[in-house]
C-alpha positions, 0 to 999 in steps of 0.5 A: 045561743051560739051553734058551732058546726065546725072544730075551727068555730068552736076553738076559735069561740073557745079561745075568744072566751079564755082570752077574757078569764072566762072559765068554760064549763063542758056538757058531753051528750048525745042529744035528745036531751033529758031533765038528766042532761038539762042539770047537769048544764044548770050546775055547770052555768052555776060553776062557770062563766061560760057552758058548752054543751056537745051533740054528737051521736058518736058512732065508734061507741056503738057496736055492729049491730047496737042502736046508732041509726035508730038513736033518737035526733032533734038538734032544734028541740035539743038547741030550744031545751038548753037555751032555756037553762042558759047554755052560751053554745051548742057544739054540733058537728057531722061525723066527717068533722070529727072522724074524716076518712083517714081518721086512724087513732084511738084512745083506750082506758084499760082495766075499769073499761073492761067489766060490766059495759065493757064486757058486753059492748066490746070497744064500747069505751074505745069509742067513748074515751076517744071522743071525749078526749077529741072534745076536750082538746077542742073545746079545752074546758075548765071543767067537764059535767057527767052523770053516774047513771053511767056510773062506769063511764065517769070512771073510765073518763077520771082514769083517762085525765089522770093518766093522760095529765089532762087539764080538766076537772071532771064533776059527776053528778047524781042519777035523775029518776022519774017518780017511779025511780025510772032513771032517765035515758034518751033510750027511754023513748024507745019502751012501749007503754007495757015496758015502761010499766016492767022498767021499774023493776030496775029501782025495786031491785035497787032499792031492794038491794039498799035495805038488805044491805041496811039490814046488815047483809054483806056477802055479794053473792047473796046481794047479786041473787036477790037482785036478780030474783027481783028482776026476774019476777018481772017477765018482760025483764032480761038481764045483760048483767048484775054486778057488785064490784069494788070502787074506783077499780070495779074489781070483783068482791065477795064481801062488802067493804066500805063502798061498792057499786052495784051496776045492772043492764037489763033488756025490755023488747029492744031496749037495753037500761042501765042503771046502778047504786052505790052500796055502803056499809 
């Protein structure tokens, strides 16, 4: 497995590899890599000839006073985890490789970057649209792999190629859980052995939400109290929001048509969890 450090070493890797018809498939993380990450590189080896996987911890998607310093970091056991499932290279740049100081442009997704995360991270998805533009003119992938635990994220990124015409096709993929239904997150790391325990609220309220819904419940309201009833009976829980918004757009509703994404973000100590469903009637 290769290590590219430098923009000028992956595109001239990039290059060498397209110039043979090989496809390239494009993990974007932020390393200390989960089971979460590791299939989303297993399905793109399965689709592509050749898979490139980011590490970059970006700071422009992390507000002032949000988690970027303490963001966990391990390039050796992030490199040892994907060469075990196949990955072909690892593109690892520092900061200055990809913000140099007179670095002065950005990249915006209006509308469905505006609610939920977007909301309570302002320039949150600036800085997330940025980057994953920078790596997709650098690494220029045939394909590019995201999980919907970041449901909000893989949405602002579609919105992004198909406004911007980029040549790239976008494959999003199911949330990974613990056996307790805990979505896995490298922010997991962070809970102590007490939070992790409350954590699993988030799944219960979910689940929660699911059978009401199975049940013939329709009004959003109702959903939205249900779910922060549940949570709240967890007392190390604070909720940063619950949401049920229509899809793709993330408009509000008030009623239950078709598919809805019911998305939360809930505080344990320090620890900020994302996590969401789809709803579907």
């Amino acid at each position: 497995m290769r290590l590219c450090k430098t923009v000028e070493e992956m595109r001239s890797y990039v290059n060498a590899v397209r110039a043979e018809g090989k496809t390239v498939g494009l993990v974007p993380t932020m390393g200390y890599l989960h089971q979460g990450h590791l299939s989303l590189m297993q399905e793109a080896k399965r689709r592509c000839d050749v898979v490139v996987v980011s590490i970059f911890v970006n700071p422009t998607q992390f507000g002032p006073k949000e988690d970027y310093q303490a963001y966990p970091r391990d390039l050796q056991r992030d490199a040892g985890l994907a060469a075990e499932v196949g990955v072909d290279v690892i593109f690892a740049p520092e900061v200055a490789e990809m913000y140099p100081p007179d670095f002065n442009t950005f990249v915006e997704v209006a509308e469905v970057s505006e609610p939920l995360c977007g909301a309570s991270r302002p320039g949150h998805f600036r800085g997330v649209a940025t980057i994953v533009t920078k790596l997709f003119n650098i690494v220029r992938p045939h394909m590019a792999f995201f999980g919907r635990k970041d449901f909000q994220q893989v949405l602002v990124i579609k919105r992004l190629v198909e406004d911007l015409n980029l040549d790239v096709n976008i494959v999003d993929l199911p949330i990974v859980r613990e056996e307790d239904g805990l979505a896995l997150s490298s922010r997991n790391v962070y809970l102590t052995a007490e939070e992790r325990r409350a954590a699993r609220v988030l799944f219960r309220s979910l689940s929660l939400a699911r059978r009401r819904v199975a049940a013939g419940e329709r009004n959003t309201a109702g959903l939205k109290e249900l779910v922060e009833q549940e949570i709240r009976s967890e007392p190390l829980a604070v909720i940063d929001y619950v949401e049920i918004l229509s899809l793709p757009r993330l408009k509000p509703l008030d009623t239950l048509q078709d598919k809805a994404l019911l998305a939360l973000a809930v505080r344990f100590g320090k620890t900020r969890l994302i996590d969401n469903t789809v709803l579907e009637v």
